[in-house]
N, C-alpha and C positions, 0 to 999 in steps of 0.2 A: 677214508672217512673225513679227515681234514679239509680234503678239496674238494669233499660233496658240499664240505659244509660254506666253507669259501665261498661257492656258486651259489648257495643259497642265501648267505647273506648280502651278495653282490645282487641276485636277482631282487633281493625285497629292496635294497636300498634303492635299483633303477625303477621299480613300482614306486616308489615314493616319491624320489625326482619327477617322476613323471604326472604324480598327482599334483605337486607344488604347483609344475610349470602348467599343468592343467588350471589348476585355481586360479593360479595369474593371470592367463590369457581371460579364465571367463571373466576375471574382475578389471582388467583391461577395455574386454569388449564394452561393459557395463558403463565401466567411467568413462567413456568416449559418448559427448554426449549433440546429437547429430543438428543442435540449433545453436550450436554454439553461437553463432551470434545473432539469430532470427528468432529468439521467443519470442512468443506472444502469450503471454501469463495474466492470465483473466480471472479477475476476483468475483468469486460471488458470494455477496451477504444472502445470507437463507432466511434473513427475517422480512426481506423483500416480499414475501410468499403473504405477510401478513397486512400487505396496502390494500387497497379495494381498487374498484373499479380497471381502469384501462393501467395501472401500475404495478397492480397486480405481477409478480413473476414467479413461474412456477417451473418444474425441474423439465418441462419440454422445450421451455423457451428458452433453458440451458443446452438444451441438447441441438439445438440453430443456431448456435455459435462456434460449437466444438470444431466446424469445420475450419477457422481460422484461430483457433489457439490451439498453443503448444504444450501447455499446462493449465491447469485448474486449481484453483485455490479455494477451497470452501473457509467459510468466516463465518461466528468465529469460537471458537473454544474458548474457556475460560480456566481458574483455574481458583480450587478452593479454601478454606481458611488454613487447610494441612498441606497445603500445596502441591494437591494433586491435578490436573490436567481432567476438566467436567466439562462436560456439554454446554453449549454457553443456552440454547432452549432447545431444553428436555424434551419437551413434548415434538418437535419438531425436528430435532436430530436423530434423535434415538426411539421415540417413542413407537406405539404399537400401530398409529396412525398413518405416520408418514417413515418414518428412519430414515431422513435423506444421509446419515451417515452411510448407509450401505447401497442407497441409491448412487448418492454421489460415484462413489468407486463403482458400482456397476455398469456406469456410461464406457469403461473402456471395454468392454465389451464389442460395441460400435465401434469405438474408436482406440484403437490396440496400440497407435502411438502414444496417445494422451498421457500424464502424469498428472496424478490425483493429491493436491496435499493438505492436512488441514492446518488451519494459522490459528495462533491463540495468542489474545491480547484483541488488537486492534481497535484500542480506545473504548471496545464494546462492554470492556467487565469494569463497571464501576470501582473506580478507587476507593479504597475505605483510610481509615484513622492510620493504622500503619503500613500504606504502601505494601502490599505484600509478593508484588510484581521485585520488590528491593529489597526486600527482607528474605526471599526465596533464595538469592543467591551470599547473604551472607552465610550461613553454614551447608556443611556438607551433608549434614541431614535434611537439610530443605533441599539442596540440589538432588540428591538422594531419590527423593519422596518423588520428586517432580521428575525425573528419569524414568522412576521404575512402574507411573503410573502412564505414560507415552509409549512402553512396553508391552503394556497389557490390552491400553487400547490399540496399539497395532496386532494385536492378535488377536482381539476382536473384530477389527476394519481392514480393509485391504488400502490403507492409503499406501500412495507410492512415499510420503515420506512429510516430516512437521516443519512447518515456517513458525519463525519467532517473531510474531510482532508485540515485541516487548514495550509494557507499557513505563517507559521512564519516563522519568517529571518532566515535561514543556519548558520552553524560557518563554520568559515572560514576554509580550510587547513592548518595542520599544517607542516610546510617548515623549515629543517635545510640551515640556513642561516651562512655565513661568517661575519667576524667582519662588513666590509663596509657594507653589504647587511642589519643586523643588525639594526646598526646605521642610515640609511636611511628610513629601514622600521619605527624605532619607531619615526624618523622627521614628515615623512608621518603622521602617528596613532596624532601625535598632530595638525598638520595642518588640522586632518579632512580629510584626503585623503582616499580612498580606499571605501571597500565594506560600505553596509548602516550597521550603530551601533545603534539597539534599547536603546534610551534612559532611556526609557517608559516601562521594561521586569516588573516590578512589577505591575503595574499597567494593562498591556495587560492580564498577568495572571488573575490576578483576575478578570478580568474583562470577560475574554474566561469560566472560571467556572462558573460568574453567566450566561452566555451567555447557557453553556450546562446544567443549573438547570432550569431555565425559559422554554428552550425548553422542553425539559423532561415532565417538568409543562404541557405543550399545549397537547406534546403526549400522555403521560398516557394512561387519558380518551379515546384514537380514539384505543388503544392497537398498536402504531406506537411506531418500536424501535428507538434507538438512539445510534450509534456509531460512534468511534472514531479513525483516521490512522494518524498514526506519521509517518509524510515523514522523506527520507533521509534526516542526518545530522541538523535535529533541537533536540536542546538541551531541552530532556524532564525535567529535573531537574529547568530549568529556566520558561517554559511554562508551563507544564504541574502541576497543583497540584491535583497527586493521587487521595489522601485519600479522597479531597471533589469531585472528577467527580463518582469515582468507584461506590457509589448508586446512580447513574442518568445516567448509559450507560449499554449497551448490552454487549460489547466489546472493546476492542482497539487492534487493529492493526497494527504492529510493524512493519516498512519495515525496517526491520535492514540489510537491502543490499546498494548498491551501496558506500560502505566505502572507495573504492577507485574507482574514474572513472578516462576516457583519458582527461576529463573535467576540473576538479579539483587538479589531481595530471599526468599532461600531462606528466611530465619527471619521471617519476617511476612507473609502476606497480604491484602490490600487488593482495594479494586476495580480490575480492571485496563481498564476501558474507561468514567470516568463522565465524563457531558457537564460535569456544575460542577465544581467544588472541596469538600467538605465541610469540615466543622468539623475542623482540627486537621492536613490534608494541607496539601500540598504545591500549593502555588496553580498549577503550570505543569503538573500533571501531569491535562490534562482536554482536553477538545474545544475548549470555548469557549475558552479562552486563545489557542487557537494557530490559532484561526479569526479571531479579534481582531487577533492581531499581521500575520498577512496583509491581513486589510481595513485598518487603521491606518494598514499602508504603502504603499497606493496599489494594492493587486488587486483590480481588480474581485469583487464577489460572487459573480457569475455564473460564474470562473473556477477559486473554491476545488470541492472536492470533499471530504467526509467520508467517511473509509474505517471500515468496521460490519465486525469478524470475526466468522466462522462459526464458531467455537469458542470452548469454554471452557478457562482456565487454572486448573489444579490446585494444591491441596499437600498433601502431609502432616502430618496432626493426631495431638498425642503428649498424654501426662501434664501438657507443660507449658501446653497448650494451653486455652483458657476451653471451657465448655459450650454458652456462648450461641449462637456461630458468630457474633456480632455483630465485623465486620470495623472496625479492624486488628486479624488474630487472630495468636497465637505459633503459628508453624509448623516444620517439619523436611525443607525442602526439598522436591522436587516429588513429585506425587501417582503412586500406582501406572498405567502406562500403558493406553491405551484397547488391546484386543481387535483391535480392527482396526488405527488408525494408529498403534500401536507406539509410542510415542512419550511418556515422561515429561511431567510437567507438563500435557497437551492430550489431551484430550478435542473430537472431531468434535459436532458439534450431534446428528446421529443418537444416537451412543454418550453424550452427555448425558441425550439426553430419556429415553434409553430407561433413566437409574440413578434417573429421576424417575416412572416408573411405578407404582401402585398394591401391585402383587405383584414388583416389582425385586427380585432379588437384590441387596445390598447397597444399597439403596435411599436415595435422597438426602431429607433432608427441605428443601424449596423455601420460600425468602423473596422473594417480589415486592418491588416497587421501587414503592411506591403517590406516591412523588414526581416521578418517572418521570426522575431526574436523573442516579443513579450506575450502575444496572443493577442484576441477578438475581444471586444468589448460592444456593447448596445446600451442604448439609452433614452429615457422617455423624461423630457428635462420638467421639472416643477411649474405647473401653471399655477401664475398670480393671480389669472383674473377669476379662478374660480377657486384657487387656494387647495389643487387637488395635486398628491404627493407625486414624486418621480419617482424614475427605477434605474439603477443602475447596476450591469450583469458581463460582467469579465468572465469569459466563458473557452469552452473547448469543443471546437466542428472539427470537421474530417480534415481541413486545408491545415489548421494549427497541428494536431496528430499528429499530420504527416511530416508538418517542421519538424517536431522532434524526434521520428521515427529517423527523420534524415541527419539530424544533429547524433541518433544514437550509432548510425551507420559512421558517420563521419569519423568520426571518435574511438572506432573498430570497440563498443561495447556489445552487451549479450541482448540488448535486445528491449522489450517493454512490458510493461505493467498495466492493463487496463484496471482502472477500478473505479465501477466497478458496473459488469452486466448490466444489471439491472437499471440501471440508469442511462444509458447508451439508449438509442431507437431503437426497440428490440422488435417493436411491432410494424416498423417502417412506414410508420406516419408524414415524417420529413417529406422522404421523394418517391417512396414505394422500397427502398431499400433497406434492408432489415441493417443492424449493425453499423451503423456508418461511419463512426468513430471507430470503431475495432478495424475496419477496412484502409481507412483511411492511414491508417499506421501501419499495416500489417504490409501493404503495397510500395512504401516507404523504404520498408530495410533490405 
């Protein structure tokens, strides 16, 4: 009787071994992840859907790129006064009309490699009076709130897994100022005047790390990833602490562009997306910096990402402005808006190439980047004699992509960030070639 029972507790304990080492192996398989360092992670904004005419993009024109990306990033979710995790538009995520929430995930269907995620943040959800992107993570009830409702819509949606693009406060521009200018600004800075000052950066930190280890925690078990996109101009070194996110994320994705916009730096334009530093900038304001301080601090290579926009940022060129177009130039705010995305400042890659044509109307004249470090620029210098404004447009074509496609290769990272579709030539107006931005990178790594 003893030895039947011996066999039988022997047999259940080797069923059990066998389940572990079972589970392991499938969560091994799972975590092995086959782009390790060739993603191609392509953002699409869903409110693209709501431009008119030839800007227009709709979820077919999504579905003629999936062939060169490796992930999919729908943008963007929001998240609301209780800190739950909401459709950033209702009517067009989720609604009865469209649901591209479930269209989105549907495309792997087609395409059974792809990986589906949505991102929440992304500068899309309006800041209100108390930060609540900052406020979310001082208690454990807001972390709480905001887990358990990423839970539910995953079992609503089939996403493959949630990117955080968290919205932390921007630094500010840095402005050479005159003695008066000076002295006024630092009156202001004590009076409490000007943009909002996180009081609270130590605290929001650590608090946004248990916030991405508790998630993690949830996903695991469901095999749902978890990543990370650092928007323009937040100071990773104050938010971000490396070394505790790096075993609890898939990725983090770096939009180390927009360094200088018509936005923030309206009387000067510069390059707004260069891999180096040049003589006389701003050392943080580049790729390689802020790929450096994540490898530095303990992230694996394979798990940075570099994000490449599909457009270019404009300004306007005056009287006061040089003829050369040699950047940093004096400018007068942002550029006349593109034809199609309506939009001050930005210009689509299409509506770029197409002011770079031979017989353009208003035609740009084009300077390459034969260093292939800071990017492309064009320019249409200020005529005096009729007093009709210039344009100045630091931009991203296939030949720059592919700089940095080879700067991500060189560097043995994971790969890049398009962002975003919609902007890219999705219609292949440029040369007849759809995508040529996404290509032009994609061939690179």
């Amino acid at each position: 009787m003893f030895l039947s029972l011996l066999k039988f507790q022997t047999a259940k304990m080797k069923t059990l071994l066998l389940a572990v080492f079972a589970l392991l192996c499938i969560q091994a398989v799972f975590s092995v992840d086959p782009n390790e360092h060739n993603k191609v992670v392509c953002y699409w904004n869903s409110t693209a859907y709501e431009r008119q005419g030839p800007a227009k993009f709709q979820i077919e024109d999504v579905r003629l790129a999936l062939s060169l990306c490796t992930h999919l990033i729908y943008g963007y979710a929001h998240i609301n006064s209780d800190f739950e995790i909401v459709p950033g538009s209702p009517s067009l995520d989720t609604g009865s009309g469209y649901s591209y929430y479930r269209l989105a995930t549907q495309l792997k269907r087609s395409f059974p490699d792809l990986k589906v995620y949505l991102s929440v943040g992304g500068n899309s959800d309006p800041y209100d009076e108390e930060h609540k992107y900052l406020v979310l993570t001082e208690t454990s009830e807001g972390r709480t709130k905001f887990i358990n409702s990423v839970n539910r819509l995953l079992n609503d949606y089939d996403f493959d897994g949630i990117d955080l693009a968290w919205q932390f406060p921007p630094v500010k521009p840095k402005k050479n100022r005159g003695t008066f200018s000076s002295i006024w600004h630092g009156i202001k800075k004590k009076l409490g005047y000007g943009k909002f000052k996180d009081e609270k950066e130590q605290e929001h930190r650590d608090g946004f790390t248990i916030l991405v280890r508790d998630l993690k925690t949830q996903l695991r078990p469901r095999f749902k990833a978890l990543t990370l996109t650092v928007l323009p101009h937040v100071n990773a070194s104050v938010y971000y602490d490396a070394r505790l996110l790096a075993p609890n994320i898939e990725a983090v994705h770096l939009f180390a562009f927009d360094q200088k916009t018509p936005e923030r730096n309206a009387k000067e334009a510069d390059f707004p997306a260069p891999i180096y530093a040049s003589y006389g900038r701003v050392a943080e304001d580049n790729i390689d910096v802020q790929a450096r301080y994540w490898l530095e601090h303990g992230t694996p290579g394979s798990k940075i990402v570099i994000g490449i926009p599909t457009y270019a940022r404009t300004w306007k060129l005056t009287a006061d402005s040089q003829i050369s177009g040699v950047p940093p130039i004096v400018t007068d705010g942002p550029g006349t808006p593109g034809p199609h995305t309506n939009e001050p400042g930005l210009l689509s890659y299409a509506e770029m190439c197409a002011r770079l044509t031979e017989h353009a109307v208003g035609r740009l004249r084009r300077v390459s980047d034969p260093s292939k470090k800071y990017g492309s620029y064009a320019y249409q210098a200020y005529d005096g004699d009729t007093g009709t404004e210039g344009i100045w447009a630091g931009y991203e074509d296939p030949d720059t992509a592919g700089n940095k496609a080879a700067y991500v290769k060189s560097k043995g990272l994971g790969g890049v960030a398009i962002v975003d579709l919609s902007l890219d030539d999705f219609r292949g107006v440029c040369t007849g070639e759809k995508y040529p931005i996404i290509r032009g990178a994609k061939y690179k790594l």
